[in-house]
C-alpha positions in Angstrom: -15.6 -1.7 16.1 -15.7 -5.1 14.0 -15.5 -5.3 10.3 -16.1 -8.3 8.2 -13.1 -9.7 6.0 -14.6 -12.7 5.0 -17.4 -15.1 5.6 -17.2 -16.3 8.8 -14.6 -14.1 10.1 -14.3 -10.9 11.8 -11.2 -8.6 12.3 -10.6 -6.1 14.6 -10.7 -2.8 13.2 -8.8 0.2 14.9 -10.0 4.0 15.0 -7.8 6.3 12.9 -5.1 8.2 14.4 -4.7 11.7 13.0 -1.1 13.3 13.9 -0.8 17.1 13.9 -4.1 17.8 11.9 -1.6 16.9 9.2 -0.4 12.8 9.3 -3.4 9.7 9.3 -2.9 6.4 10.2 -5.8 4.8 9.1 -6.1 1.9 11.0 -2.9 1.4 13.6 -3.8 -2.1 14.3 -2.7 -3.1 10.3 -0.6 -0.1 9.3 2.2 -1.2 12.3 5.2 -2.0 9.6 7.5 -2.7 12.5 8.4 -2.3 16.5 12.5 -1.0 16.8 14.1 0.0 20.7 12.5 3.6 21.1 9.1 3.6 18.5 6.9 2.3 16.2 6.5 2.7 12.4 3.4 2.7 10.7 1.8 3.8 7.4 0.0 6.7 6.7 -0.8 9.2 4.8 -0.2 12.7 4.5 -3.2 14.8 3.8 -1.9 17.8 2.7 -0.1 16.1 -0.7 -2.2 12.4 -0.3 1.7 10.9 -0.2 2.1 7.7 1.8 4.5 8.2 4.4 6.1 6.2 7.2 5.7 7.5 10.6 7.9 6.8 13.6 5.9 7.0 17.0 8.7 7.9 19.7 7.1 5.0 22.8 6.2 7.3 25.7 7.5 5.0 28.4 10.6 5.4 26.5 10.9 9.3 26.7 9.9 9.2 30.1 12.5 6.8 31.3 15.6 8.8 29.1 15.0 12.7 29.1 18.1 12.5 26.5 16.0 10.1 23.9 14.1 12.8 22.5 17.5 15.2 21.9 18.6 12.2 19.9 15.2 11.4 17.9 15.2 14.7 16.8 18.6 14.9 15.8 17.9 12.2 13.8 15.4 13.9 12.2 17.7 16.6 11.3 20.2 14.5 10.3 17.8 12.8 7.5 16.4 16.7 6.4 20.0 17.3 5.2 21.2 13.9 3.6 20.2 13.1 -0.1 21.1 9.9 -1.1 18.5 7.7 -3.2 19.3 4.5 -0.3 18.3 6.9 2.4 14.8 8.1 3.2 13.7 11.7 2.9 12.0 13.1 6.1 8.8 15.1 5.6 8.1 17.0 9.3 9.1 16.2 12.9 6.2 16.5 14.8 4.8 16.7 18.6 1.2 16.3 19.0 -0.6 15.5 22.6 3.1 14.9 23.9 4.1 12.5 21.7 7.0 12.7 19.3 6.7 12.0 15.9 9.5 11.4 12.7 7.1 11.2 9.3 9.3 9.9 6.5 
């Protein structure tokens, strides 16, 4: 699908992702804030509250070359559920949907 951004132009536009029947990204293409070792962040939404959230996407080339990467992602998970500092981000939910691991912060 194509959407118009200005005269002239054309941009790709990407189908929304929806994680867990609970987490959108609306359009994964523009919502990508960054690319790190193991995952992806994006923005999205979460439509039970409407909050913007940042989700981590754990790669899946990743998990299936290091069965101990998804021990750790999860940990990490945990380990932000309990911390409460204002310089460190609250997690929301640690999700898996269609095999793939997700952190939503």
């Amino acid at each position: 699908m194509f959407m118009r951004n200005a005269p002239g132009g054309c941009r790709h536009m990407s189908s929304p992702w929806v994680i867990a029947n609970r987490f959108q990204i609306s359009d994964p293409g523009r919502d990508l804030l960054a690319r790190g070792g193991i995952g992806d962040v994006y923005r999205g939404t979460d439509l039970q509250t409407g909050q913007l959230v940042a989700i981590k996407a754990l790669q899946p080339h990743i998990v299936a070359s290091d069965a101990d990467v998804v021990a750790r992602f999860m940990r990490e998970g945990q380990t932000l559920r309990v911390l409460d500092h204002p310089n460190i981000v609250k997690i929301v939910d640690a999700v898996r949907d269609e095999g793939r691991h997700y952190l939503a912060m």
